[in-house]
Structures are given as structure tokens and as C-alpha cells.
C-alpha positions as CSV (number, residue, x, y, z in Angstrom):
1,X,54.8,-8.8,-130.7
2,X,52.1,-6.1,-129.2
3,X,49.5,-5.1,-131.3
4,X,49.7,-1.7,-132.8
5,X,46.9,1.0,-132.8
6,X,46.9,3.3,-135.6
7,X,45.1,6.4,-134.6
8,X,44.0,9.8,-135.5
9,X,44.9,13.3,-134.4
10,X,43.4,15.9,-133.9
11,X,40.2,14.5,-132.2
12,X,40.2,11.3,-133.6
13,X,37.2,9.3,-132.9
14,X,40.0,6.2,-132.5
15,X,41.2,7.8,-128.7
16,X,38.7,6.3,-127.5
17,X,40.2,2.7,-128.4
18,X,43.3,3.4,-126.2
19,X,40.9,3.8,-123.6
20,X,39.8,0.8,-124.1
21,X,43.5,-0.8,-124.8
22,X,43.9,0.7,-121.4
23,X,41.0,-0.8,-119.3
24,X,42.2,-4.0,-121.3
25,X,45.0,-3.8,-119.1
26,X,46.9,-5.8,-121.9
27,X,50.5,-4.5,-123.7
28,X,50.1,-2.8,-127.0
29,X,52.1,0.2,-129.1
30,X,50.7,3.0,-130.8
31,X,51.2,4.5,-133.7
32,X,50.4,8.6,-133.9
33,X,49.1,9.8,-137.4
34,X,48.2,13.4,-138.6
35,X,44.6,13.0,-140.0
36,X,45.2,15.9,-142.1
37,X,48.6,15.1,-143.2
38,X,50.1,12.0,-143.2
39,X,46.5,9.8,-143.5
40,X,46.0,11.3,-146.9
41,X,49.1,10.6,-148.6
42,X,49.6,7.8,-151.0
43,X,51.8,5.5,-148.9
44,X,49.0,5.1,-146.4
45,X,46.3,3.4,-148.6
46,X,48.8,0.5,-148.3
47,X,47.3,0.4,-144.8
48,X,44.3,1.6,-145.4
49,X,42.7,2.0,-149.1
50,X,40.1,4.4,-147.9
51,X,42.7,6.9,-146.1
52,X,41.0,6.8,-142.6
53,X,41.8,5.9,-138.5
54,X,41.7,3.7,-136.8
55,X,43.6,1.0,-138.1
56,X,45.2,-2.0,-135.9
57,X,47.7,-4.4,-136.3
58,X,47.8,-7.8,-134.5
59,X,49.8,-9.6,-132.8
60,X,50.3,-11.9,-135.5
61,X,50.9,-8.9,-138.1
62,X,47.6,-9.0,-140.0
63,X,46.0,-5.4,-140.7
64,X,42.3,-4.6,-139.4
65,X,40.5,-1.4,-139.9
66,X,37.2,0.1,-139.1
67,X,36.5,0.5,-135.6
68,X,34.1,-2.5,-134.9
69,X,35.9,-4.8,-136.3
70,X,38.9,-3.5,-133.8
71,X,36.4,-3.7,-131.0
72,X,35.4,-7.4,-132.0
73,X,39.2,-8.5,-131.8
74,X,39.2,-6.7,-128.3
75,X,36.3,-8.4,-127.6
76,X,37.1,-12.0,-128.3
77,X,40.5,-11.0,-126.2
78,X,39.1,-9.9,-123.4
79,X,38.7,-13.3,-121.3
80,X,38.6,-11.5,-117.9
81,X,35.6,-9.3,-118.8
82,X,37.1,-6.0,-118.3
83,X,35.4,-4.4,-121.4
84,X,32.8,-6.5,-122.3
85,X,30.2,-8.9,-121.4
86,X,29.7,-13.0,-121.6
87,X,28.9,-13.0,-125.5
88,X,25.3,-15.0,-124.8
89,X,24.5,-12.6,-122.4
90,X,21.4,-9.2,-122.9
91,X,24.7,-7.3,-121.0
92,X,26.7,-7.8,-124.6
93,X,23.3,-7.8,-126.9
94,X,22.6,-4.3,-125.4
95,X,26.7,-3.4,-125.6
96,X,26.6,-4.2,-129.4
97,X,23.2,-2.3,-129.9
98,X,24.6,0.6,-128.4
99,X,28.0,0.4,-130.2
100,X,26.4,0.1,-133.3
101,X,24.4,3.3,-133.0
102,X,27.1,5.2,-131.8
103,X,29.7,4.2,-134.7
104,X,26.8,4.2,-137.6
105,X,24.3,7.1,-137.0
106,X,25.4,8.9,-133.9
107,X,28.7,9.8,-135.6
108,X,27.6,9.9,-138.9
109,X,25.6,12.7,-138.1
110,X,29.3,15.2,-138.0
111,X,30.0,14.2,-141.3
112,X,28.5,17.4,-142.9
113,X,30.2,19.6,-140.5
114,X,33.6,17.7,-140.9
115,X,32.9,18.4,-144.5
116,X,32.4,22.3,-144.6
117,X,35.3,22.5,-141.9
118,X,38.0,21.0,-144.4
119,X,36.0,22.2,-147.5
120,X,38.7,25.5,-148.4
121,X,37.4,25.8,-151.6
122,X,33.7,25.4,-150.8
123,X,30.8,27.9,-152.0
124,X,30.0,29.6,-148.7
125,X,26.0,28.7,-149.6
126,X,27.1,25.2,-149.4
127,X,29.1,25.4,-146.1
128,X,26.2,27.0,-144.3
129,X,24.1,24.3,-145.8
130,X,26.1,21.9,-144.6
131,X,27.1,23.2,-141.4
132,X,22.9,23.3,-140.7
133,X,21.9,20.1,-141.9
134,X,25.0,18.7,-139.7
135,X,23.6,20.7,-136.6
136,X,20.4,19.4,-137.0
137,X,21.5,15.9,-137.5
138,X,23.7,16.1,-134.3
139,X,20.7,17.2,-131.9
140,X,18.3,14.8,-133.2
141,X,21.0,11.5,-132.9
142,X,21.8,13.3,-129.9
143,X,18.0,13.2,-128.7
144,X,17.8,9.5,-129.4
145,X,21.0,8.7,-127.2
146,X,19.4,10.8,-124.4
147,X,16.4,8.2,-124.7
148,X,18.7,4.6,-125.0
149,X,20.7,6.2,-121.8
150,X,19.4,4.0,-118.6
151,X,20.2,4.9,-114.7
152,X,23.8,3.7,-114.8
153,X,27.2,5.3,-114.5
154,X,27.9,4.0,-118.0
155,X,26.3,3.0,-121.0
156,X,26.1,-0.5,-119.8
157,X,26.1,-1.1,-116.5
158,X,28.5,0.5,-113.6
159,X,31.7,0.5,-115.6
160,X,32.9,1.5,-119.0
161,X,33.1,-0.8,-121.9
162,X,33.3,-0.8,-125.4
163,X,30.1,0.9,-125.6
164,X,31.8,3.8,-123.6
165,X,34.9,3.6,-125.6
166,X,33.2,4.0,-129.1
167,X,31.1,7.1,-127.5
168,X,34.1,8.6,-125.5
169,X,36.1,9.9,-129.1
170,X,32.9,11.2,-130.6
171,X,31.2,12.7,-128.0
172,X,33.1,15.7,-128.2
173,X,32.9,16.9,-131.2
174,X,29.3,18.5,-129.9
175,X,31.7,21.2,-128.3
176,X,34.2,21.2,-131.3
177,X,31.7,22.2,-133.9
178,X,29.7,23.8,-131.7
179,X,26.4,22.6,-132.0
180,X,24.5,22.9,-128.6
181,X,25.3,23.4,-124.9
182,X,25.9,19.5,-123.7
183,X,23.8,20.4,-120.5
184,X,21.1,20.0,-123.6
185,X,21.0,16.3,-122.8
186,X,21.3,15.7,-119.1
187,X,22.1,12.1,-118.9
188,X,24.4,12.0,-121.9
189,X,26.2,15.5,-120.0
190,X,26.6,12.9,-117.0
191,X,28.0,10.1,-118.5
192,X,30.7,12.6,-120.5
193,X,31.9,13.7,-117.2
194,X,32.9,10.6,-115.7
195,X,34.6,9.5,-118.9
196,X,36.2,12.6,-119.3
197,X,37.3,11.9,-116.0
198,X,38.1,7.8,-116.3
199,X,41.8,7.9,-115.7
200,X,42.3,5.6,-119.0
201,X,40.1,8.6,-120.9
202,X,42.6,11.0,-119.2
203,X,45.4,9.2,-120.3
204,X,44.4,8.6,-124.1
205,X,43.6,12.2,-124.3
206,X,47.2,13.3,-123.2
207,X,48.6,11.0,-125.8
208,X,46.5,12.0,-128.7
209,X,47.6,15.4,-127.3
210,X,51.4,14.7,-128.2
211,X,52.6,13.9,-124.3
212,X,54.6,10.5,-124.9
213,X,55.2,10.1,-121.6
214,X,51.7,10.4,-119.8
215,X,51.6,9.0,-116.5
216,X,52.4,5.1,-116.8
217,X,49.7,2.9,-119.1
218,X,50.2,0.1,-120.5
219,X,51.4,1.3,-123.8
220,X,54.8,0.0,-124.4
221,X,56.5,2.5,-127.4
222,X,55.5,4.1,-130.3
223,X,55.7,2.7,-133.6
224,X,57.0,5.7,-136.7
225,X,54.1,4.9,-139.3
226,X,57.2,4.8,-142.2
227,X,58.0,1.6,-140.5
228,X,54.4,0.3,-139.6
229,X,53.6,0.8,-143.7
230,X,57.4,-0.9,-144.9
231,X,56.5,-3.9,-142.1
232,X,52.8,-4.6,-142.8
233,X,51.8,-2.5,-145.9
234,X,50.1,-4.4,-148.8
């Protein structure tokens, strides 16, 4: 069977994984889940114990979450070296360097603003101290990025990767919580506008949008989560 790509909306960090399914240029489904909805009820933790996107299915059936471990299976997949790099070569030590910075830290940095968005029944004092420590957070990962960027159209080299893919659904929560002006951070602004304007990027975004029939990808159907937890829940 295709593999399956559970993922987040609204402004899941996991669109940037059908971008990457996408440059794959490889046959997988999706699966479309509300992150504020249908992630947190009870039938999901047989997905996912810890209630969060992305999560995959293989082609074999078996369940993988957390978004390196997808990117590993992408990796070891990708034998034409669309995404990724000769595994012995500094091309994939620096991919994996950036990835991991970009999924630990980088994003990390949101959570306190994630936190005094969905916090309804948060003390005011606390959401402002939250939403300032996240600010700050945000520019200084932000800073660091700006430094690791070198003189290439992407983060490795003249095409996107995984590195691009893991950046490309965090990125813009700068803009959705408002933090700073991205202009802030020249080279990081410059490497946002040519994924944002990647045709797979394009196409990923119009999906998590709710358009299920985007110009043609190389997703083949959507999977109803009901059935995705009933097939290969534990």
C-alpha cells in the first residue's frame, strides 16, 4: 500500500513533510487531522499516546511518529537523492545538523506562545509572560539560524531537502504570532521566499488549506482518520 501522512491543521509544522513526500516524487495518501479537535480526543492516542502530528504509516502498516524519525524513513527511501545526501557525505552531516536544530530548539522556541494562544483559562499575567519569554526565544533561535545560513538557495546546497522541509512548516509561525518583521533576518527572509514559492511548498499549503484537488501531486487519496485508527491503532 502507500504510506500515509498524518498531519496537522491549522499550520502544522508536518506540511512541510508533504513537501517533502512531494519532491520524493514517490506515491503516498494523506490523512487531514484537526489539531484542535480531532488530535486530542481519546481514540487518537491509539496512534499517537502523546496526542500530536505528524504521524506516518508505512507501507508495510507499522506506525511512526515524531518528525525525524519520519524524515529518517524518507531518508533511507530516497535512493535517487532527491531530498537528501550520500549518508557518508559532510552534504548529509550538515543536513542532519541543521535538521536537528530546526526540530529541537528553533521550534521549541513557539512553545510558550502556542501555550498562551490555546491557554482560555489562563491568568492574563501569565499569558503576557509567556507570550514575552516566547518572543524572545523566537528572535534569539532566529539570530542563530541567520548565522548557520551559507550563500545557497537552500539550506543545503541549490535545492531543498529535508533540511528545508523541516524549516518550511515552522518558519511561519514568526508572522502567525507576530513576533518580528521577517526582513529582521535577511538570509533566513530569502530562503522563506523561494520555499514559499517551491511548487511542492505551494501545493502542501493548498492541501493543509482544505483544497483536495490542488493541482496534480503525487498524493494518491485521502485516508478518514476513523479508518486509519480502526486499521493500524494499538
Amino acid at each position: 500500500m502507500d504510506p500515509i501522512l498524518i498531519y496537522g491543521f491549522p499550520m502544522g509544522s508536518s506540511m512541510g513533510l508533504v513537501a517533502a513526500l512531494e519532491w520524493l516524487g514517490k506515491p503516498y495518501r494523506l490523512c487531514r487531522v484537526d489539531m484542535l479537535g480531532e488530535m486530542r480526543s481519546p481514540s487518537y492516542a491509539q496512534i499517537n499516546p502523546r496526542h500530536e502530528t505528524p504521524a506516518f504509516i508505512t507501507e508495510k502498516g507499522a506506525v511512526l511518529t515524531e518528525t525525524m524519525a519520519i524524515a529518517a524513513w524518507l531518508e533511507s527511501r530516497d535512493v535517487e537523492r532527491r531530498i537528501s545526501f550520500d549518508p557518508l557525505s559532510p552534504q548529509a552531516d550538515r543536513m542532519h545538523q541543521l535538521m536537528a536544530f530546526v526540530n529541537t530548539g528553533f521550534t521549541a522556541a513557539f512553545s510558550p506562545l502556542w501555550a498562551a494562544m490555546e491557554g482560555e483559562a489562563m491568568e492574563p499575567a501569565m499569558k503576557s509572560a509567556l507570550r514575552d519569554f516566547g518572543r524572545a526565544k523566537v528572535i534569539e533561535r532566529h539570530d542563530k539560524l541567520e548565522r548557520m545560513i551559507e550563500g545557497r538557495e537552500f539550506l543545503v546546497g541549490n535545492r531543498p531537502t529535508l533540511a528545508d522541509a523541516v524549516l518550511a512548516g515552522v518558519a511561519r509561525w514568526l508572522d502567525f504570532h507576530a513576533v518580528a518583521e521577517r526582513r529582521r533576518w535577511p538570509k533566513l527572509a530569502a530562503l522563506r521566499e523561494r520555499l514559499e514559492a517551491d511548487p511542492a511548498v505551494v501545493y502542501a499549503t493548498a492541501l493543509e488549506n482544505g483544497d483536495t484537488n490542488p493541482e496534480a501531486g503525487f498524493c494518491t487519496g485521502y485516508a478518514v482518520l476513523s479508518d486509519v485508527i480502526a486499521r493500524f491503532g494499538k
